[in-house]
VEXDREN-2710 file (C-alpha; in Angstrom, 1 decimal):
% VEXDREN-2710
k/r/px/py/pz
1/UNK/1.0/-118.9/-19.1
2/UNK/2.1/-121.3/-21.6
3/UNK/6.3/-120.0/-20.9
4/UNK/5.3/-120.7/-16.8
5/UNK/4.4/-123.9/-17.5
6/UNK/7.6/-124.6/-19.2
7/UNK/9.2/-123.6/-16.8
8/UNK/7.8/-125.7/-14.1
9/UNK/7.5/-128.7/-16.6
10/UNK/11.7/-128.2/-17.6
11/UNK/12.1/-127.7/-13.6
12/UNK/10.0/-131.0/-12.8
13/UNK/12.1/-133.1/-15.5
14/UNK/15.1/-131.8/-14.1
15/UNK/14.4/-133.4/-10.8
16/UNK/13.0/-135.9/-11.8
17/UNK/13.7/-137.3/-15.0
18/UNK/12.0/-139.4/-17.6
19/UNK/13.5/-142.6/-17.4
20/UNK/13.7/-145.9/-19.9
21/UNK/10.4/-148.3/-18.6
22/UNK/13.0/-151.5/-19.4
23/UNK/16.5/-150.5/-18.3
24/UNK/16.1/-147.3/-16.3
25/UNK/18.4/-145.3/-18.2
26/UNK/17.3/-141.5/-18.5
27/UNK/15.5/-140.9/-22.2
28/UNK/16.3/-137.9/-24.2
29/UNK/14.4/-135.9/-26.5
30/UNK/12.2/-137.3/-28.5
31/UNK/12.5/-140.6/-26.6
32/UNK/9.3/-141.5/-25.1
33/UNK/8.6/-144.5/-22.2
34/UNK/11.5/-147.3/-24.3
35/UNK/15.3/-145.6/-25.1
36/UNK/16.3/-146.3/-28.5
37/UNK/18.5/-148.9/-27.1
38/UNK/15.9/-151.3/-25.6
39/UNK/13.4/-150.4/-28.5
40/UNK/16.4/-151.2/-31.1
41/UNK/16.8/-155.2/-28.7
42/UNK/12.8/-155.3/-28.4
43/UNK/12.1/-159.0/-29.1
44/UNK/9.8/-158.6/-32.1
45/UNK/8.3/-161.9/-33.5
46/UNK/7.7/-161.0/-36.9
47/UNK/5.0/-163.4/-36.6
48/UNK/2.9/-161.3/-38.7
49/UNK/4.7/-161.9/-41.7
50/UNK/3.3/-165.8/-42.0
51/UNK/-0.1/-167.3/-41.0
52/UNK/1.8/-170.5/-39.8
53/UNK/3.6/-169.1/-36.8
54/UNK/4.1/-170.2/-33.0
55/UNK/0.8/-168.2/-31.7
56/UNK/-1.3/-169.3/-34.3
57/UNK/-0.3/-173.1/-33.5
58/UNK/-1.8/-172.2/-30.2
59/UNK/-5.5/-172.5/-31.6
60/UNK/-5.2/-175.1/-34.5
61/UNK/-7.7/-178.0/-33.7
62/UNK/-9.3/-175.5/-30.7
63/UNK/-11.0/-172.7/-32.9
64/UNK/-11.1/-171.7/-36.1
65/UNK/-9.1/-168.3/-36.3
66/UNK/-7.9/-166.7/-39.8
67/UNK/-4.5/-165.2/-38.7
68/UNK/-2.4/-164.8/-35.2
69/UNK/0.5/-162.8/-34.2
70/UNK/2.0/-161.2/-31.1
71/UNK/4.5/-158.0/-31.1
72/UNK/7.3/-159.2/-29.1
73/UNK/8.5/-162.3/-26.9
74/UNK/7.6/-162.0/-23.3
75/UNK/9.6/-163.9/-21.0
76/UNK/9.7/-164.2/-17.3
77/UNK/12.7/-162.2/-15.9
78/UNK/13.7/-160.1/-19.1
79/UNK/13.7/-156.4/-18.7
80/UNK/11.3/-156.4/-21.5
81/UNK/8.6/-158.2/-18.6
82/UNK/8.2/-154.6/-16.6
83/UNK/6.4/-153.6/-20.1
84/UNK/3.6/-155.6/-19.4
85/UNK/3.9/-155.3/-15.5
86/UNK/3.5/-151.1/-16.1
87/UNK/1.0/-151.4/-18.7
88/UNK/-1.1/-154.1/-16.7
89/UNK/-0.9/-153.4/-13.2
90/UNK/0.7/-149.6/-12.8
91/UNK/-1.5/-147.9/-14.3
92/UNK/0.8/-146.7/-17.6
93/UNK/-2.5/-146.5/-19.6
94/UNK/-0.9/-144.6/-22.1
95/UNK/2.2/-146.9/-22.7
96/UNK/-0.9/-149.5/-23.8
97/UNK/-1.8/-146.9/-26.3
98/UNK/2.2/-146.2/-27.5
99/UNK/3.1/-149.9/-27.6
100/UNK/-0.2/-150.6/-29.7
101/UNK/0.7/-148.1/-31.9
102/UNK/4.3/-149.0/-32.3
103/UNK/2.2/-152.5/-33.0
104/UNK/-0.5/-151.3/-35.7
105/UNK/2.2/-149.8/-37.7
106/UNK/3.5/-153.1/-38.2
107/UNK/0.4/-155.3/-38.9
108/UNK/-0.6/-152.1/-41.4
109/UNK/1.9/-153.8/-43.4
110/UNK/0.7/-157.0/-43.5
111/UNK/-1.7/-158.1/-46.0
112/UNK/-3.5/-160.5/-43.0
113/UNK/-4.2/-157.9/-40.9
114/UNK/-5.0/-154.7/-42.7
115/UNK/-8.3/-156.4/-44.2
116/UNK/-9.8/-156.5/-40.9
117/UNK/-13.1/-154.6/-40.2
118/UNK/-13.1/-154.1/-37.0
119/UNK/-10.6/-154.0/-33.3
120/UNK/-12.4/-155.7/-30.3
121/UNK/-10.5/-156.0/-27.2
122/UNK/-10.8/-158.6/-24.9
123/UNK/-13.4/-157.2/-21.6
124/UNK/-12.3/-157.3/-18.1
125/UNK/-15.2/-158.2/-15.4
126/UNK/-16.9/-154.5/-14.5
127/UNK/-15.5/-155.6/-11.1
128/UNK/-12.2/-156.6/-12.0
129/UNK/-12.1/-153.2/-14.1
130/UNK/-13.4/-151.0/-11.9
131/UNK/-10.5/-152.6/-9.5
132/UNK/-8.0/-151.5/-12.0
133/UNK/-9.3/-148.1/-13.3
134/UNK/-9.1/-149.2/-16.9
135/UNK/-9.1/-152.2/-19.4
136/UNK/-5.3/-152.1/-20.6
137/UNK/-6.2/-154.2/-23.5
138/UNK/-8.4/-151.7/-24.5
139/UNK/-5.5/-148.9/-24.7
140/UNK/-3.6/-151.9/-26.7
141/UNK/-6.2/-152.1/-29.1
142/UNK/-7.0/-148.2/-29.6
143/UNK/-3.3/-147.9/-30.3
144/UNK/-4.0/-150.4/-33.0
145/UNK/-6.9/-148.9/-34.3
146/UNK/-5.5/-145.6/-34.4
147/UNK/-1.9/-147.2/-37.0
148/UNK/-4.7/-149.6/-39.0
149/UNK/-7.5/-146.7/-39.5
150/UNK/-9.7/-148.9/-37.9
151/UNK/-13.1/-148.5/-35.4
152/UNK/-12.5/-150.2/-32.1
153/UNK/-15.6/-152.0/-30.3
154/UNK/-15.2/-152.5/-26.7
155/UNK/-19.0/-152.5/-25.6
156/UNK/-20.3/-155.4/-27.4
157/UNK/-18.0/-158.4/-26.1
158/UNK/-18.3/-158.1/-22.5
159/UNK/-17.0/-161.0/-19.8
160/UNK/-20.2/-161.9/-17.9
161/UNK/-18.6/-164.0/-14.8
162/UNK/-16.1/-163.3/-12.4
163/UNK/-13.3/-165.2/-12.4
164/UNK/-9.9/-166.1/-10.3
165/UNK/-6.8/-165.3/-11.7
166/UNK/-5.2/-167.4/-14.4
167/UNK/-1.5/-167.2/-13.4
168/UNK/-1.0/-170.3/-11.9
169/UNK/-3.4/-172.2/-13.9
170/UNK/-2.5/-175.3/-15.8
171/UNK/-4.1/-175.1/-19.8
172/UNK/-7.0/-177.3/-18.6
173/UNK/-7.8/-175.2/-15.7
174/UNK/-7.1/-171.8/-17.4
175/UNK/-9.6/-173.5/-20.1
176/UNK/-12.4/-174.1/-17.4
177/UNK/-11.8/-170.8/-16.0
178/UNK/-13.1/-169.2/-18.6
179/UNK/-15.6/-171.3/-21.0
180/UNK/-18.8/-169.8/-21.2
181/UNK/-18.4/-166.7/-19.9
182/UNK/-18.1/-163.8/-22.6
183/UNK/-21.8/-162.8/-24.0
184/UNK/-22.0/-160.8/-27.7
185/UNK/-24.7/-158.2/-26.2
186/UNK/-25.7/-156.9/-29.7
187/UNK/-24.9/-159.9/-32.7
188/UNK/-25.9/-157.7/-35.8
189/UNK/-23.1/-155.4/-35.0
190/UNK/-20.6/-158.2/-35.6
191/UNK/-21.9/-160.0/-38.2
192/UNK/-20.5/-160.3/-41.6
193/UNK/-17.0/-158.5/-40.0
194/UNK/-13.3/-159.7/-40.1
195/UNK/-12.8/-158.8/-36.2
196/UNK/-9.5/-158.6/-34.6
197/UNK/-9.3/-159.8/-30.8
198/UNK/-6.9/-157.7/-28.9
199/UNK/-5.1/-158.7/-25.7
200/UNK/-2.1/-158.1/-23.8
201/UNK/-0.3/-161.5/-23.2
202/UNK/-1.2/-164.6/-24.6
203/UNK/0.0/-167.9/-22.6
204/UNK/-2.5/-171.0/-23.4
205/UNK/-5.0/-169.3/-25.5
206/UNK/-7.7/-170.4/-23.4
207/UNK/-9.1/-166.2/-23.2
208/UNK/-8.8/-165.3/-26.3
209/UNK/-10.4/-168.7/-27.6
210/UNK/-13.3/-168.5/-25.5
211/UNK/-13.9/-164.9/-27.0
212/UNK/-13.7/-166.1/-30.5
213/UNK/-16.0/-169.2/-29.7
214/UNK/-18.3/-166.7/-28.6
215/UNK/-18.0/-164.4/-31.8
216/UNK/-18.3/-167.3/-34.4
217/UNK/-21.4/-168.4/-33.0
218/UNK/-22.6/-165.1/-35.1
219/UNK/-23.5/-165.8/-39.1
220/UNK/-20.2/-164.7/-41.2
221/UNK/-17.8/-163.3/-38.9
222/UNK/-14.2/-164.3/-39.0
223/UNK/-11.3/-163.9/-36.1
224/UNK/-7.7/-162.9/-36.1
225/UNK/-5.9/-162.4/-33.3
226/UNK/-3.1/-160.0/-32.0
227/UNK/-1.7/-159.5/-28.6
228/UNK/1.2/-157.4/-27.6
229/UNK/3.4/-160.1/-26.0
230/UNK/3.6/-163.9/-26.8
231/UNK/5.1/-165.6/-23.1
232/UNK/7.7/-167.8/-24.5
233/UNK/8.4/-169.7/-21.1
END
């Protein structure tokens, strides 16, 4: 059994082939979703490597977060966009998982984010999610987990109000959107924890700072934040 499905499998790559996410260009073995080309031009912030960085700017004066990074510059039109737009909206759950991996190796190194306790993605609406078929930030943030060795929480946080798209939002607006509507459904299971906030993109901030404002409201918790992209417009 296991040589016929080889077979077919070899057969099925043969016609069609695995190809690159960002350029197209057919990956060889072991390559897996990014070539080595586009992974070796990925446009990694390094943010990681200081507190005082661009995304962490984001939130002075707003909330009180410890630390905040993002994987790699996200901007409108690069190839490096159709990472998100598979991940988000084409249903590449596993790409989530790889990317947040590639991710948590990264931040395992950094003394900011390796004293965490505990990986909490940000929650779709159960009607937004059941829409999609899946949470990508929670595949994001398992991916994480898995490269810090630590326990992800994705039932506790949970987004209690529908809400419109924030695309074409001014920071204001995106702000309103969403203030006041994320409820902590079980507060001793936070408390006293170092919780990282996972989420795809960040743009103004105003998600993820409406999740933490939520979070601090429990006794001794603190917030860092990591998303895969920063959209540097």
């Amino acid at each position: 059994m296991t040589k016929i499905y080889r077979i077919v499998n070899d057969l099925k790559e043969f016609i069609y082939p695995p190809l690159c996410i960002t350029c197209g260009e057919r990956l060889l073995s072991p390559e897996k979703y990014l070539c080595i080309n586009c992974l070796a031009d990925l446009p990694v912030t390094n943010f990681h490597l200081s507190p005082e960085n661009t995304v962490a700017e984001i939130f002075w004066g707003r909330v009180k977060i410890e630390n905040a990074t993002s994987f790699f510059h996200y901007r409108k039109g690069s190839r490096y966009q159709k990472l998100i737009h598979f991940i988000k909206y084409r249903g590449m759950k596993e790409l989530g998982n790889e990317c947040g991996g590639r991710f948590g190796k990264i931040l395992a190194g950094s003394e900011y984010y390796n004293s965490t306790d505990l990986i909490v993605p940000v929650p779709l609406h159960p009607r937004k999610k059941k829409k999609r078929g899946y949470n990508q930030s929670e595949y994001i943030a398992a991916g994480i987990a898995s490269a810090l060795n630590k326990p992800v929480c994705s039932d506790n946080l949970t987004r209690i109000a529908y809400t419109p798209s924030q695309t074409k939002k001014s920071r204001y607006e995106r702000w309103q959107n969403v203030n006041g509507i994320f409820k902590i459904n079980c507060p001793e299971d936070f408390k006293n924890k170092h919780i990282l906030l996972v989420d795809d993109v960040i743009t103004t901030g105003s998600t993820l700072e409406a999740c933490a404002s939520e979070i601090l409201k429990i006794t001794d918790t603190k917030i860092s934040i990591a998303t895969l992209a920063y959209a540097d417009f």
